[in-house]
N, C-alpha and C positions, 0 to 999 in steps of 0.2 A: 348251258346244260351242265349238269354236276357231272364230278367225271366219274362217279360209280353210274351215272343212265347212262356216260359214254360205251361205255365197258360193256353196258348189260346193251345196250343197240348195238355193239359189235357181234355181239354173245349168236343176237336174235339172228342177226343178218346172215352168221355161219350155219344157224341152224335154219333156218326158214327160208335160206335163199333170196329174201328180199325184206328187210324189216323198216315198218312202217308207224310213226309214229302211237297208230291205234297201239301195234302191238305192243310196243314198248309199255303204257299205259296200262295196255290188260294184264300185263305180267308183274309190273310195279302195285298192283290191285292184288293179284294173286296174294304175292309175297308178303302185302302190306295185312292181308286177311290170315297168314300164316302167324304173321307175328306175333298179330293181337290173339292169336288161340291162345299164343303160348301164358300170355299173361302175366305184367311183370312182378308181381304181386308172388306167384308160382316161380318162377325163372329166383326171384330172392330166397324163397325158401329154399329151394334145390340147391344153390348158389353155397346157401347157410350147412348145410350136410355134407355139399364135396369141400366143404373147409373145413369141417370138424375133421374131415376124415384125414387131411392135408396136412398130417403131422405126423412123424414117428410115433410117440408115445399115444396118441391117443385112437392112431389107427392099431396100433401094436393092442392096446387095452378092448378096442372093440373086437377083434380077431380072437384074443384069447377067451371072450366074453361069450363070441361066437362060439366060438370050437369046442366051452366047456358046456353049453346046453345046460346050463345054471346058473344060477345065483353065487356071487362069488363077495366074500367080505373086501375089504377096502385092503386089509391088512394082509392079504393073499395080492392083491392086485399090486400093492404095494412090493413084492416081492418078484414083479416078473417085469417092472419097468424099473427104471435107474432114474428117478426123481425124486427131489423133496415130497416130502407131505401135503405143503403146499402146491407143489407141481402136480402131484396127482390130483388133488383136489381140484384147481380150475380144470386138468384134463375131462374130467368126468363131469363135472359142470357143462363142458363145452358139451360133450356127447349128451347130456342129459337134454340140454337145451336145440341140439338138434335133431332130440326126439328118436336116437341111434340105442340109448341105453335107458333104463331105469333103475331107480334107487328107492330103497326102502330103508327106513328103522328098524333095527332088531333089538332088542334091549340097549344095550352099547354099544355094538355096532352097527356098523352100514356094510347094506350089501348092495349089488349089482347088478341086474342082468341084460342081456341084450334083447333089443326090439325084433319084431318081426321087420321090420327096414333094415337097421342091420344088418341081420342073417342074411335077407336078398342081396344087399349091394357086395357084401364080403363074398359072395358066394358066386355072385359075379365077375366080382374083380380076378378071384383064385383064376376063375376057369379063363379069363383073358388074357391073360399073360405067358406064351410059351416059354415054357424050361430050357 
């Protein structure tokens, strides 16, 4: 027996007072039907978002993308993080491709703004973390 069914028949037996291999099985079923909701296909994408977000600079660029409730040029955004050009640039690639910001053409410039995903996880995160 693997030593995680060890653990989970020690688990059962604390809780159930008597744990029988059925149960161990019905619970290893449970879990196994949890898993598969979650979908790993869903678990990579989500995966791909708390990594965009898993960076100073591009958590810093989505926050302020957030909090301006606009569209903001390259060359503003450039102004509030301490990176090359090309550092901003993959930054905002990374968010873009994790679906946290979007970009558009403006004549010669490029602007910014932040997604409706964004807004939720930043506004989440704010209110998690005690001061």
């Amino acid at each position: 027996m693997a030593k995680g069914t060890e653990r989970l028949r020690r688990y059962l037996d604390d809780e159930l007072g008597e744990c029988r291999s059925e149960d161990v099985e019905e619970r290893l079923d449970e879990l196994g039907t949890l898993e598969a909701a979650l979908g790993t296909a869903q678990v990579r994408a989500e995966l791909d978002v708390l990594s965009a977000l898993a960076n100073e600079t591009r958590y810093t660029l989505a926050r302020v993308l957030v909090a301006a409730g606009e569209e903001l040029c390259v060359c503003e955004l450039n102004a509030v993080v301490d990176v090359s050009e090309s550092g901003l640039s993959h930054a905002l690639s990374k968010l873009v491709d994790a679906g946290l910001v979007e970009g558009r053409k403006d004549g010669r410039w490029k602007k910014y703004r932040a997604t409706n995903r964004a807004v939720t996880l930043v506004t989440v995160l704010e209110g998690s973390v005690d001061e």
